[in-house]
Backbone bond lengths (Angstrom), bond angles and torsions (degrees), N, CA, C in turn:
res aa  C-N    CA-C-N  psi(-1)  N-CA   C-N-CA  omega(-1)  CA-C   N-CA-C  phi
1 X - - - 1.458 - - 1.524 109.45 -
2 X 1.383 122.15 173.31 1.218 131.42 -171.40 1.441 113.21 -120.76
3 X 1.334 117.44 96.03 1.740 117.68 158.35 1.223 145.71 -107.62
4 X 1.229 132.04 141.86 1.310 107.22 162.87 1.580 141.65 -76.87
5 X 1.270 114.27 150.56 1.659 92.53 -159.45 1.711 75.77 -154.98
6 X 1.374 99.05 -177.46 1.558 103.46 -162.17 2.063 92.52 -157.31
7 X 1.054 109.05 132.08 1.998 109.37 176.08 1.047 109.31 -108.09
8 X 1.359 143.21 14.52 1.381 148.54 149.03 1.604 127.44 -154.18
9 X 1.513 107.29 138.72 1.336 97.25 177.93 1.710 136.87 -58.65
10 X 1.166 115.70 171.11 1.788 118.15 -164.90 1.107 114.89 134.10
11 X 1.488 103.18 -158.72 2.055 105.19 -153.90 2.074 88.15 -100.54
12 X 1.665 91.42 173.22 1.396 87.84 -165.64 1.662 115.39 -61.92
13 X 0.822 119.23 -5.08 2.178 96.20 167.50 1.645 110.07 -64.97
14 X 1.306 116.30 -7.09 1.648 108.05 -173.63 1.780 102.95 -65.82
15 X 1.621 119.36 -32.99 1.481 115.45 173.92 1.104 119.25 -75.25
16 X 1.532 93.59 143.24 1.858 98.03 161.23 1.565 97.58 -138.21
17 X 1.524 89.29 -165.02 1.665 103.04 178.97 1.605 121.50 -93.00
18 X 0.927 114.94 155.33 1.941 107.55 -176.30 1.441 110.75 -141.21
19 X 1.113 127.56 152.32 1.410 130.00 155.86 1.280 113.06 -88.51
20 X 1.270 132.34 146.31 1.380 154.28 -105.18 1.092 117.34 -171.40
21 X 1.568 156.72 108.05 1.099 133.53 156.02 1.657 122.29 -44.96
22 X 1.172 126.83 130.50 1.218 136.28 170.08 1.567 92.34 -35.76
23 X 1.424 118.91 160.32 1.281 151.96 -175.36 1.407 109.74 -111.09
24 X 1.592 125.47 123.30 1.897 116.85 178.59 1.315 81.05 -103.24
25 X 1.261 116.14 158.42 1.458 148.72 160.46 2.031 103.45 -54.27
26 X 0.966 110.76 120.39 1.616 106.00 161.70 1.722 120.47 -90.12
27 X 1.313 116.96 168.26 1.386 109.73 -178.41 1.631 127.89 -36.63
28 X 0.854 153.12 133.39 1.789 147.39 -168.72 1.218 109.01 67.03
29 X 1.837 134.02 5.08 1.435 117.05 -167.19 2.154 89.75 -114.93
30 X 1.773 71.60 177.86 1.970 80.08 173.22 1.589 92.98 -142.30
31 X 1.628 105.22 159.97 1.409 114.68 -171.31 2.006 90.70 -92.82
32 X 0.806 94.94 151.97 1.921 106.81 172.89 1.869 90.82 -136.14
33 X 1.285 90.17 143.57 1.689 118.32 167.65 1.601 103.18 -115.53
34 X 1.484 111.84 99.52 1.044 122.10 -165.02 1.600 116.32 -66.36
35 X 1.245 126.58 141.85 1.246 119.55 -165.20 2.072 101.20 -112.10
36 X 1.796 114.71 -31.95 1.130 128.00 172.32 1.517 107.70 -148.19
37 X 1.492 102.26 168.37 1.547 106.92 165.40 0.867 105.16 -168.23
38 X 1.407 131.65 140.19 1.419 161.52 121.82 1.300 121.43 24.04
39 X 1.512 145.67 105.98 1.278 134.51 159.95 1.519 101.18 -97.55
40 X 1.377 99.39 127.85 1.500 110.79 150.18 1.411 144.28 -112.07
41 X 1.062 129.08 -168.97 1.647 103.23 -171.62 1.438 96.22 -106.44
42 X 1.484 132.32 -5.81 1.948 154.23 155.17 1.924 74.10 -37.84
43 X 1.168 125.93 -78.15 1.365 126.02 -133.64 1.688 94.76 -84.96
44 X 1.433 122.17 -28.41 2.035 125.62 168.37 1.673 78.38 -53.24
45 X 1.342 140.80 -87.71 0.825 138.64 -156.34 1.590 140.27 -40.95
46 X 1.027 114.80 -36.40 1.512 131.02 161.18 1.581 97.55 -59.86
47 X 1.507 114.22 -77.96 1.580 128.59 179.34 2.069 113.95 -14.10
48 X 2.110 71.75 -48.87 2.042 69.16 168.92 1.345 133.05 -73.45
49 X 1.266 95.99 -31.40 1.320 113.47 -156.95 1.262 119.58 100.04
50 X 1.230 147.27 41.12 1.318 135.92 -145.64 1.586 98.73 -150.14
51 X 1.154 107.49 4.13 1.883 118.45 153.83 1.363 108.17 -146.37
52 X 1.925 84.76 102.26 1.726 110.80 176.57 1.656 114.83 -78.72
53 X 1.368 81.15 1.52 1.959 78.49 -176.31 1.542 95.11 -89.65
54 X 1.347 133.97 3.62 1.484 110.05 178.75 1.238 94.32 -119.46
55 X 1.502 114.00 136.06 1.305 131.86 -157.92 1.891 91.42 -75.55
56 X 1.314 124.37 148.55 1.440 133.11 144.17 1.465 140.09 -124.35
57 X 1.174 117.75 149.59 1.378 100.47 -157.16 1.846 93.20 -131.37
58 X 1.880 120.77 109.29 1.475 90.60 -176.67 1.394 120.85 -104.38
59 X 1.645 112.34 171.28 1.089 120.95 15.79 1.563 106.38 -89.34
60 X 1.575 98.10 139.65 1.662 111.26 -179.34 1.291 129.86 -100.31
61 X 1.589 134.73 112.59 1.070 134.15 157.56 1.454 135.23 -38.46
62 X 1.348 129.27 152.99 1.204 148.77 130.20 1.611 161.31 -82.53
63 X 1.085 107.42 160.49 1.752 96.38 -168.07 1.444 126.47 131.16
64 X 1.270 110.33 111.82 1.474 103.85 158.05 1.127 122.53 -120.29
65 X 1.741 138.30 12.17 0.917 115.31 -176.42 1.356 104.61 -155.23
66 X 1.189 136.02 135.43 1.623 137.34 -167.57 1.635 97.82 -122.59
67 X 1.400 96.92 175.34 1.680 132.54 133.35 1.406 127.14 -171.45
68 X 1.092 106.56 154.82 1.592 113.68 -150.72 1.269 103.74 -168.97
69 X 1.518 100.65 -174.45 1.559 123.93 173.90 1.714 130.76 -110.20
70 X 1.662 122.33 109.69 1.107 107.24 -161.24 1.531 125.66 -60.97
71 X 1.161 140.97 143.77 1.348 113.86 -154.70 1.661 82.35 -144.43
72 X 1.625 128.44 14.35 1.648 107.68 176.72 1.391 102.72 -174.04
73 X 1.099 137.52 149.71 1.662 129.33 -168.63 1.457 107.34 -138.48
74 X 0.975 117.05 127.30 1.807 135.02 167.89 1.711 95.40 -57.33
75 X 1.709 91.96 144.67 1.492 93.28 164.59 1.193 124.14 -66.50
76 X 1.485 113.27 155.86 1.792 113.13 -158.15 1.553 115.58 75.73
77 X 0.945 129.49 -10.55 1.756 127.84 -159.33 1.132 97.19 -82.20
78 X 1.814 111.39 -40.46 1.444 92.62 -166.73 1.973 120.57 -80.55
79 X 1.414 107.83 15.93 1.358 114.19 164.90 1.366 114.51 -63.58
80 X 1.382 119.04 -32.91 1.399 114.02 -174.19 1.355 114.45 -80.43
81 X 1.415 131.55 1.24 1.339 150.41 179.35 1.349 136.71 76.75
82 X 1.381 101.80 17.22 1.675 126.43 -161.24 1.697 82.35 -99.15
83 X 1.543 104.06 148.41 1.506 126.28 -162.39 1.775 103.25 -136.83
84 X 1.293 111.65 145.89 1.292 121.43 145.93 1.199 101.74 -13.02
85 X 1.753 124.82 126.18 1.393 114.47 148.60 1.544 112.44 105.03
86 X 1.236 116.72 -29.22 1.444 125.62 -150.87 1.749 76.42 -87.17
87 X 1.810 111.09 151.28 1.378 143.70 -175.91 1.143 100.59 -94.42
88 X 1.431 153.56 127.88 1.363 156.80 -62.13 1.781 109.17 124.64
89 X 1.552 82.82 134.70 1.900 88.37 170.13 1.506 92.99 -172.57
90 X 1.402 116.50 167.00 1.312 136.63 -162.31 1.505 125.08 139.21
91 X 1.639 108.55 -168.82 0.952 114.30 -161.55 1.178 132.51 -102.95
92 X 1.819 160.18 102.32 1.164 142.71 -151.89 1.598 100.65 -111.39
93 X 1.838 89.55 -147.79 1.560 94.73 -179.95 1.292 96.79 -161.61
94 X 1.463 105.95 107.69 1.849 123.95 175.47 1.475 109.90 34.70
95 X 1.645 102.21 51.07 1.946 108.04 154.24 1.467 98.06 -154.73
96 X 1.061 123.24 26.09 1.660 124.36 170.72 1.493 120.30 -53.11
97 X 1.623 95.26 -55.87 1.650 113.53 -163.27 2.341 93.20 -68.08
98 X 1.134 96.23 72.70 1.933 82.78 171.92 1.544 69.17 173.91
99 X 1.783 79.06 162.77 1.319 137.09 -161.03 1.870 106.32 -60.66
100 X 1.700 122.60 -13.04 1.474 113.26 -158.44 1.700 82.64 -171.50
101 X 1.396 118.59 142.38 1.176 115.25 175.31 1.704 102.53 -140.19
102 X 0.874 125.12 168.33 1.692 104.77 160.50 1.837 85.95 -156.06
103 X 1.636 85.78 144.99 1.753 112.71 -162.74 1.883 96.64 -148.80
104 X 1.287 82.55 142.64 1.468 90.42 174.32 1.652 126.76 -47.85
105 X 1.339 106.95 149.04 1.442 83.97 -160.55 1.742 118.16 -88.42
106 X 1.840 95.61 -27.99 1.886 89.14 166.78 1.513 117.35 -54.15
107 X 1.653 139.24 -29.37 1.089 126.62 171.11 1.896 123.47 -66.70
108 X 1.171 100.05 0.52 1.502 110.95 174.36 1.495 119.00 -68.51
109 X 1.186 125.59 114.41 1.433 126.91 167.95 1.561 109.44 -96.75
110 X 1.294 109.14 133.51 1.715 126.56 167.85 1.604 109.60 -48.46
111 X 1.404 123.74 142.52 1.424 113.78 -176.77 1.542 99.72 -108.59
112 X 1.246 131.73 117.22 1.903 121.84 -176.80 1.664 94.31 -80.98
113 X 1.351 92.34 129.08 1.464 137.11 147.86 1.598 95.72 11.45
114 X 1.429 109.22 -88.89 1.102 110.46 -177.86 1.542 128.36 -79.45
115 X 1.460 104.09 53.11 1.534 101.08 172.69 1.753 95.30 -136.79
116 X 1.565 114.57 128.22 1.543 78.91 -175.64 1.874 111.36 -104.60
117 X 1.320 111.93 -168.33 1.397 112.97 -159.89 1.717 112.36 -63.97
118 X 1.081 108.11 -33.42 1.770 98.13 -173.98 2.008 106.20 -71.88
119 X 1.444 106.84 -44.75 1.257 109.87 171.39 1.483 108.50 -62.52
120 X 1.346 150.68 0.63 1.601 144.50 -155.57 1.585 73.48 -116.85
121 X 1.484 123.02 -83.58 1.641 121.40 -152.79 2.222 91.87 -64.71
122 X 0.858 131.11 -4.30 1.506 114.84 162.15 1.080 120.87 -74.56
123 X 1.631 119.22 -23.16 1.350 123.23 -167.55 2.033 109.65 -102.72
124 X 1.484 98.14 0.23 1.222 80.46 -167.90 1.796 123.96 -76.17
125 X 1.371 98.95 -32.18 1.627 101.39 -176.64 1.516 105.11 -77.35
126 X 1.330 119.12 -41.24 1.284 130.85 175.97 1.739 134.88 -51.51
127 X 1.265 81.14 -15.87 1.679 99.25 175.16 1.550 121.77 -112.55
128 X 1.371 95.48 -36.30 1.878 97.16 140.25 1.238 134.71 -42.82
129 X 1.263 94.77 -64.82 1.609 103.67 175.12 1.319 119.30 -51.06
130 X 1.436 102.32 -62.51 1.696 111.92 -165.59 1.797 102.52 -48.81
131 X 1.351 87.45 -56.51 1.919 106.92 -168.98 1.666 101.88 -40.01
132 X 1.121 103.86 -59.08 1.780 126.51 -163.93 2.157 94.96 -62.91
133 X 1.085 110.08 -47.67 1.450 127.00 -178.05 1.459 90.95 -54.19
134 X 1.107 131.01 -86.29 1.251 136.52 -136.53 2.225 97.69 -79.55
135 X 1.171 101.67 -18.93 1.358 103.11 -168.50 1.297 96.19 -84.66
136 X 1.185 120.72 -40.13 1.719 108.77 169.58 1.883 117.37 -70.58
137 X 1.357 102.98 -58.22 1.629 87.54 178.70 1.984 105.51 -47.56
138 X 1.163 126.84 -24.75 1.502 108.76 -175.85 1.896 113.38 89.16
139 X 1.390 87.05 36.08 1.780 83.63 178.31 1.333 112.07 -90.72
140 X 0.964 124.96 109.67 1.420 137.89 173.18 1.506 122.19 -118.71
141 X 1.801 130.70 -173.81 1.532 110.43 172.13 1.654 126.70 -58.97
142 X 1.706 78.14 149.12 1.677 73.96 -170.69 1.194 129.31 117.56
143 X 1.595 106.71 -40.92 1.433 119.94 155.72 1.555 122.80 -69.84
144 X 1.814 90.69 148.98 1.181 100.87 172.35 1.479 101.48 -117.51
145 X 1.992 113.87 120.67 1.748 103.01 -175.34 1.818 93.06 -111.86
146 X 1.322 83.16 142.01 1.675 89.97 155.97 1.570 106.26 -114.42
147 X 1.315 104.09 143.00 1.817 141.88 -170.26 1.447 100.72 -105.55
148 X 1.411 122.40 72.95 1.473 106.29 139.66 1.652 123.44 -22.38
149 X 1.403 112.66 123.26 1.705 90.70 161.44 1.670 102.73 74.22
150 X 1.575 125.66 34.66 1.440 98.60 -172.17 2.110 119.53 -90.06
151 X 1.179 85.00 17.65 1.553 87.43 -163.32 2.320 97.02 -100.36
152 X 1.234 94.94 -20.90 1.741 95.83 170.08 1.090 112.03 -73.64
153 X 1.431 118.28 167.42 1.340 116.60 -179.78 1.200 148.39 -34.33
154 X 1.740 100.82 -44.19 1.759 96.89 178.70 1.071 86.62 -104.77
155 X 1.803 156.96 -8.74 1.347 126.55 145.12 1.183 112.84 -2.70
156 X 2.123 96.95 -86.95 1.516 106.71 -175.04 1.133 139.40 -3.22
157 X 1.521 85.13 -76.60 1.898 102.99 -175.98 1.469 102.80 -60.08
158 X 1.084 107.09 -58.27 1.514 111.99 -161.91 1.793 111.94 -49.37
159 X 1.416 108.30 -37.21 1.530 110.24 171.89 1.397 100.51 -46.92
160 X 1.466 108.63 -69.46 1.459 133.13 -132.03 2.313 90.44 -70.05
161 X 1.063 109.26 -50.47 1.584 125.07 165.53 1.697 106.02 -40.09
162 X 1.685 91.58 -65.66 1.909 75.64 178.42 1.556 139.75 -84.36
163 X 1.443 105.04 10.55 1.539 136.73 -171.81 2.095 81.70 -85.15
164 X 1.154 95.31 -71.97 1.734 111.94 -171.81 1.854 101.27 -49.84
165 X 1.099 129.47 -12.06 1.461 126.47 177.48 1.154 101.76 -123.71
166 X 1.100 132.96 38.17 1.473 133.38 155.01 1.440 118.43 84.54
167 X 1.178 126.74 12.49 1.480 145.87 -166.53 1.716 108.45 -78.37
168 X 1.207 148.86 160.26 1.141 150.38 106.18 1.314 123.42 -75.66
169 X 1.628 92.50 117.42 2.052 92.20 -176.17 1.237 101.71 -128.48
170 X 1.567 93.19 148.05 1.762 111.94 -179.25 1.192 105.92 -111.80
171 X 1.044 126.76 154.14 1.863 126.89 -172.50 1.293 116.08 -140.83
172 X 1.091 136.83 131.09 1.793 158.48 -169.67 2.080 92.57 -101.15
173 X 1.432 103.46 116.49 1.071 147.65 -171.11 1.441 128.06 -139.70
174 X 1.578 133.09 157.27 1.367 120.18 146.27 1.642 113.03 -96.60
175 X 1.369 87.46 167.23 2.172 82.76 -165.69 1.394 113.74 -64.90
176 X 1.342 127.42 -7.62 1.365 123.17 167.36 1.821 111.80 -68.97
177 X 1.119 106.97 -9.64 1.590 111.97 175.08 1.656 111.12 -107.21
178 X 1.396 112.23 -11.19 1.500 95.33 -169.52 1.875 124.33 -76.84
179 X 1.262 97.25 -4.12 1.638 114.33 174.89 1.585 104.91 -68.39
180 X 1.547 103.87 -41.44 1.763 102.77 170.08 1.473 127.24 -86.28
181 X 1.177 102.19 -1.48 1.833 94.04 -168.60 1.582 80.30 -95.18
182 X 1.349 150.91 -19.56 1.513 165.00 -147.00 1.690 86.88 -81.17
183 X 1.760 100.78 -61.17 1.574 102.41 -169.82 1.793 105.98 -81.98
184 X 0.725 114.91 19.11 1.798 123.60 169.74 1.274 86.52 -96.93
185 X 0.874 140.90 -42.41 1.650 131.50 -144.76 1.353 134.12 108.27
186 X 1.402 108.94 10.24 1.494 109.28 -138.21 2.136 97.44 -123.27
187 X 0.854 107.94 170.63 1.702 102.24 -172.01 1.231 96.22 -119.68
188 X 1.411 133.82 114.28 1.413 144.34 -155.96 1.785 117.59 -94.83
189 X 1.219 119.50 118.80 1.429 114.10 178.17 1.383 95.05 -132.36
190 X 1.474 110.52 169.22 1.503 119.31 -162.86 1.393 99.85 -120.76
191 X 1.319 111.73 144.75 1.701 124.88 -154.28 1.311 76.38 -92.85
192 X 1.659 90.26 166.99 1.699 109.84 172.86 1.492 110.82 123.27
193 X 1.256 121.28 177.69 1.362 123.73 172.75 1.896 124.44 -18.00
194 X 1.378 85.24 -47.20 1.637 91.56 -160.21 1.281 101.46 -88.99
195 X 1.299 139.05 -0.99 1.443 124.72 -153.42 1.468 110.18 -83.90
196 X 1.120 127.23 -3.82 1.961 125.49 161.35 1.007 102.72 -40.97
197 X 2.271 99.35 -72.97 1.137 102.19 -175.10 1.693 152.41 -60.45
198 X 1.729 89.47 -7.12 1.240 78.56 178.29 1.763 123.59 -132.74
199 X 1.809 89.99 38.16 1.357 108.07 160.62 1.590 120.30 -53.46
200 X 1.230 99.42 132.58 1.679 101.85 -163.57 1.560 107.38 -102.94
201 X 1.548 126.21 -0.34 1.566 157.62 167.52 0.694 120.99 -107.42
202 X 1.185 147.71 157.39 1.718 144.78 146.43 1.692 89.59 -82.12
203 X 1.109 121.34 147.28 1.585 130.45 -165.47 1.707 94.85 -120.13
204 X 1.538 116.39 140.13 2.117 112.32 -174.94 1.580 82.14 -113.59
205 X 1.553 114.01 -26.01 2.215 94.23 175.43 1.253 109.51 -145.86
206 X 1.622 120.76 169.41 0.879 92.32 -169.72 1.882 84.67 -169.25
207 X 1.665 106.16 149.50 1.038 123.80 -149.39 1.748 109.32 -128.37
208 X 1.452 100.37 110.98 1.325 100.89 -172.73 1.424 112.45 -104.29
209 X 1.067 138.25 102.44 1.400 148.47 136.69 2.030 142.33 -60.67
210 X 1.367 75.73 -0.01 1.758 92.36 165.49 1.436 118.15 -128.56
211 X 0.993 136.07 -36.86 1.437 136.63 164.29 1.720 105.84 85.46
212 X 1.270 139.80 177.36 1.230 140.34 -168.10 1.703 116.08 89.47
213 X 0.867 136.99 -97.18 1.587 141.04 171.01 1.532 113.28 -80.74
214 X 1.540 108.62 -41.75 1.975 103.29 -175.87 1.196 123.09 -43.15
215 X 0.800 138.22 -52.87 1.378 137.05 169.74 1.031 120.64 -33.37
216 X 1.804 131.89 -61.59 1.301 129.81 -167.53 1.811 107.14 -84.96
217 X 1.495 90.60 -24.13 1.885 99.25 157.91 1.506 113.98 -38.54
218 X 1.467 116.08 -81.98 1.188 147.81 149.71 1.922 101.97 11.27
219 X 1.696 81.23 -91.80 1.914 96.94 -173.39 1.702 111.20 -46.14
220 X 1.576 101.33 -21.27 1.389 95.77 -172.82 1.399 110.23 -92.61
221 X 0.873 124.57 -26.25 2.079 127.26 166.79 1.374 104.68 -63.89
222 X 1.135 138.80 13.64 1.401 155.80 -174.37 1.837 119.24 51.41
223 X 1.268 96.25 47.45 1.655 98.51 -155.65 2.000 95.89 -87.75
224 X 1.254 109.82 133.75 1.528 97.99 -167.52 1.512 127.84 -67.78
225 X 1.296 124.12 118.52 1.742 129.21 -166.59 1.963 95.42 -10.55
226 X 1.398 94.16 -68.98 1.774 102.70 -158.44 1.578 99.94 -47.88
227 X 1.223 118.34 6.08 1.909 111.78 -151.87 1.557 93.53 -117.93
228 X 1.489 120.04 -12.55 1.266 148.59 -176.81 1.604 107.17 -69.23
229 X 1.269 124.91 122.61 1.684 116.26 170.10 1.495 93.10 -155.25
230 X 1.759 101.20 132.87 1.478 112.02 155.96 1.103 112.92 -123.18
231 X 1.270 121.66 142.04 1.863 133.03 145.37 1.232 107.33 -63.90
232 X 1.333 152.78 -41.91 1.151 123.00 171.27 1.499 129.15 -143.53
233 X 1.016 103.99 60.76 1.471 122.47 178.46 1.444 122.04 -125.32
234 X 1.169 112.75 32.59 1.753 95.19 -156.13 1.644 109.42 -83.36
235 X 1.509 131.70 30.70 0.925 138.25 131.94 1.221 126.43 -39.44
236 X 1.431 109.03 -76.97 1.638 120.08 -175.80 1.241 95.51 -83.10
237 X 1.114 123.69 -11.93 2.077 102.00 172.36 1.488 110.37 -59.11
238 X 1.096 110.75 -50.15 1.903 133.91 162.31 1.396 96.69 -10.76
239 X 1.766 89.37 -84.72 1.682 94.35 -158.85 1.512 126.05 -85.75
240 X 1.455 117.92 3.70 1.056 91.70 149.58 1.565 95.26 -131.34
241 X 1.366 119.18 95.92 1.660 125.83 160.98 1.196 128.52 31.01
242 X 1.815 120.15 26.34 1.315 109.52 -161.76 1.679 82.19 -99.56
243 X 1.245 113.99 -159.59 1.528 127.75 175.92 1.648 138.54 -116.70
244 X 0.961 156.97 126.96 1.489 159.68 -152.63 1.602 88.20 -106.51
245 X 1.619 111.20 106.05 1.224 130.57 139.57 1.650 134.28 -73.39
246 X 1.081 128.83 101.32 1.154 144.50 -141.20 1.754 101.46 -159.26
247 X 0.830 138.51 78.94 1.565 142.71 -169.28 1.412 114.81 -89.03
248 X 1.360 118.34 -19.29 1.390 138.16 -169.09 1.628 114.62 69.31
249 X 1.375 118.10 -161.07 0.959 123.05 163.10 1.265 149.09 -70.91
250 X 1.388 121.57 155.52 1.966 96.91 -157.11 1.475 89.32 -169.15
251 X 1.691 116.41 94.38 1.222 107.22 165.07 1.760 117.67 -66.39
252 X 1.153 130.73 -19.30 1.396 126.82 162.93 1.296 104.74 -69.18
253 X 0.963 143.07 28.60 1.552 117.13 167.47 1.536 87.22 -146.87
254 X 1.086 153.37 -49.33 1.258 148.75 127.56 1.574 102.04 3.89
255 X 1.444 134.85 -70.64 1.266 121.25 -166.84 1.717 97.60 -86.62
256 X 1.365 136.25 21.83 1.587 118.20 -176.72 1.674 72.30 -87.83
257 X 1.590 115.21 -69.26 1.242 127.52 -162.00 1.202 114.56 -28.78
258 X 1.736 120.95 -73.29 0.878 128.03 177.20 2.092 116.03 -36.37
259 X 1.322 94.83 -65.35 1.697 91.09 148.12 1.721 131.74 -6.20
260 X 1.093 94.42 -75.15 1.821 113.71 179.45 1.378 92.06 -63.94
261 X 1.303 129.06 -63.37 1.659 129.13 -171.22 1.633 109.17 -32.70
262 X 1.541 99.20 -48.32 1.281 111.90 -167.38 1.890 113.18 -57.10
263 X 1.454 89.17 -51.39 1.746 92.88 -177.65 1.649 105.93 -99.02
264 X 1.278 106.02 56.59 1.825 108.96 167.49 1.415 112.23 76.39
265 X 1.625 116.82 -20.29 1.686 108.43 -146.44 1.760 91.40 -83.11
266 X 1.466 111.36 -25.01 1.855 75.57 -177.99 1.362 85.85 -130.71
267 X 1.920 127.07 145.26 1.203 128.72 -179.05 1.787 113.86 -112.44
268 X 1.377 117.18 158.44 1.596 94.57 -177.30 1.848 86.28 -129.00
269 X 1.044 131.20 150.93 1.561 121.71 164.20 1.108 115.78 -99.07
270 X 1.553 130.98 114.19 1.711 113.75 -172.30 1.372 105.77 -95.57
271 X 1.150 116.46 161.54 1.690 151.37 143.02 1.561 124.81 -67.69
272 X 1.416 128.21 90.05 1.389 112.66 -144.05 1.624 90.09 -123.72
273 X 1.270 109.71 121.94 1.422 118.64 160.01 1.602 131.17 -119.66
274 X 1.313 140.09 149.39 1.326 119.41 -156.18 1.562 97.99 -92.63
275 X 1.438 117.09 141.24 1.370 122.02 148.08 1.494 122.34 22.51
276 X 1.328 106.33 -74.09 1.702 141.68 159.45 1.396 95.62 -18.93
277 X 1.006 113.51 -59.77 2.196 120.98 -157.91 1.300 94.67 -108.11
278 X 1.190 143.14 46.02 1.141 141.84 175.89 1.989 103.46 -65.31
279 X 1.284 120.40 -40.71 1.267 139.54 143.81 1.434 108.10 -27.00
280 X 0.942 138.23 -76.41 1.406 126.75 -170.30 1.112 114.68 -94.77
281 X 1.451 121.10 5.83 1.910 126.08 150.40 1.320 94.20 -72.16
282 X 1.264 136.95 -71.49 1.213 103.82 -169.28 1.541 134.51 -54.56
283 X 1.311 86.33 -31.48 2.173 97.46 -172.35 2.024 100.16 -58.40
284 X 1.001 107.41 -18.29 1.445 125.56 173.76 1.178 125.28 -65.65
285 X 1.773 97.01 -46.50 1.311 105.53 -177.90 1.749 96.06 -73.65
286 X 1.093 114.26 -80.44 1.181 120.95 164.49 1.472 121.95 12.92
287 X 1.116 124.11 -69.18 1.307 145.14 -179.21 2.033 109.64 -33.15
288 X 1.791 80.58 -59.33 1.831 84.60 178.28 1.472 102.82 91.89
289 X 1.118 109.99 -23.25 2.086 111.70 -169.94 1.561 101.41 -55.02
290 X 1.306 110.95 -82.79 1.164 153.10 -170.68 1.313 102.60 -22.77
291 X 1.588 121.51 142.52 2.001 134.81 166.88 1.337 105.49 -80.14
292 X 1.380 98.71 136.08 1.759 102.32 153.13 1.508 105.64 79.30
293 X 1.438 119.57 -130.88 1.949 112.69 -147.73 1.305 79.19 -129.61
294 X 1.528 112.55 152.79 1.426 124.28 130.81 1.241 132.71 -88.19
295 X 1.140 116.91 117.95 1.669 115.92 -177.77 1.330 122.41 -138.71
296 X 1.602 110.95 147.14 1.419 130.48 -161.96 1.466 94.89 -82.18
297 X 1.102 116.65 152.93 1.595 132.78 159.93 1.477 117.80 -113.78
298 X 1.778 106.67 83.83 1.083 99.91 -167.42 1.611 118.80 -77.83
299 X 1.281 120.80 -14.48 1.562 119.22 -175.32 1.726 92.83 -172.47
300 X 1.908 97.19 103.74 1.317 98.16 -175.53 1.458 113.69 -62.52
């Protein structure tokens, strides 16, 4: 099989592509022939080196998130009722980015028909997150959320999720994005210095997905600590008492989303680069500018 993998840390030219021994399925798992996957900035991060708590071993792979086609089943797998053939997406752990993955098979979600593969592996971490985020802070009708960051990936969802539960959400953007966070649903203001002032709501929660200033933004619009959630800040969550939303993984909520994806209700826009440029998917990711997912095209 074909992955990308990288033998020392640094910026993205350190990856390339490798041949691989094919992967067998172990007991309860199924093989997938990956069709896309997911860049995240979890995986910029390893690449750097800049999370020593996850062990690496080189040369080291990437990936957390596929979809594909199952193409081989571990003994026992076929109890869970998944077949040769059947369209597939979910979640792994740093072997996504290549050609064949094999993952247990209860964490497998069905991919519907009408969703296709680069949009399925964009949505997978992102709809975790968002879903899991917003289900702990408790945003429901009535609320007003502000979206650090709402135009990146789990922005997206996360707007588009709390729009669909009765929410009014405002979203922190630069103005080259605020024409899209408009068609999310969402009422667009531009991060930075001024953005207290020029909250156009009083905001009751509020959801940080960029980390750096939001937070103390946040505490200062008077939004209540417990009402406070970041994905990636849990520095300043610390110091000033807000909370680290982090729900983990959840193939049921992963497949509601995916669900909604399916019939229009939640949309993601990808960024699609082949396998090949796995290098400048990340430099992409990296960037932070950019709407919506980056995703590999591992085998059109």
């Amino acid at each position: 099989m074909r992955a990308a993998v990288f033998d020392r840390f640094g910026p993205p030219d350190v990856l390339r592509i490798a041949d691989l021994p094919d992967p067998e399925p172990a007991p309860g798992e199924v093989r997938v022939r990956v069709r896309a996957a997911g860049v995240q900035p979890f995986d910029v991060g390893v690449r750097r080196g800049t999370m020593p708590w996850i062990k690496v071993g080189f040369p080291q792979a990437l990936g957390q998130e596929y979809s594909g086609v199952v193409d081989r089943l571990g003994e026992s797998a076929v109890a869970t009722g998944l077949r040769v053939g059947d369209e597939v997406l979910g979640s792994t752990m740093l072997n996504g980015h290549a050609s064949m993955v094999c993952v247990p098979a209860e964490n497998v979600v069905r991919k519907p028909d009408r969703l296709d593969f680069p949009t399925a592996a964009g949505l997978v971490a992102a709809a975790q997150t968002a879903s899991g985020a917003l289900l702990e802070l408790g945003v429901g009708e009535g609320d007003v959320l502000l979206v650090h960051a709402a135009a990146g990936s789990v922005g997206t969802v996360a707007v588009q999720l709390a729009r669909l539960a009765g929410a009014t959400v405002i979203g922190t953007a630069s103005p080259a994005n605020h024409d899209y966070l408009r068609q999310l649903g969402a009422i667009p203001v531009a991060y930075g210095e001024g953005l207290v002032e020029a909250m156009p709501r009083v905001p009751t929660v509020a959801l940080d997905a960029v980390g750096g200033m939001a937070i103390a933004q946040s505490v200062k619009l008077g939004i209540a600590p417990e009402r406070i959630g970041t994905i990636v800040d849990d520095k300043t969550a610390a110091e000033y008492g807000t909370r680290v939303v982090r729900a983990g993984r959840s193939p049921h909520r992963l497949a509601e989303v995916v669900a909604l994806a399916a019939k229009g209700a939640v949309t993601m826009p990808i960024r699609a680069y082949p396998l090949s440029q796995v290098g400048a998917a990340h430099a992409a990711v990296e960037s932070t500018h950019g709407r919506g997912k980056v995703v590999l095209i591992v085998e059109p």
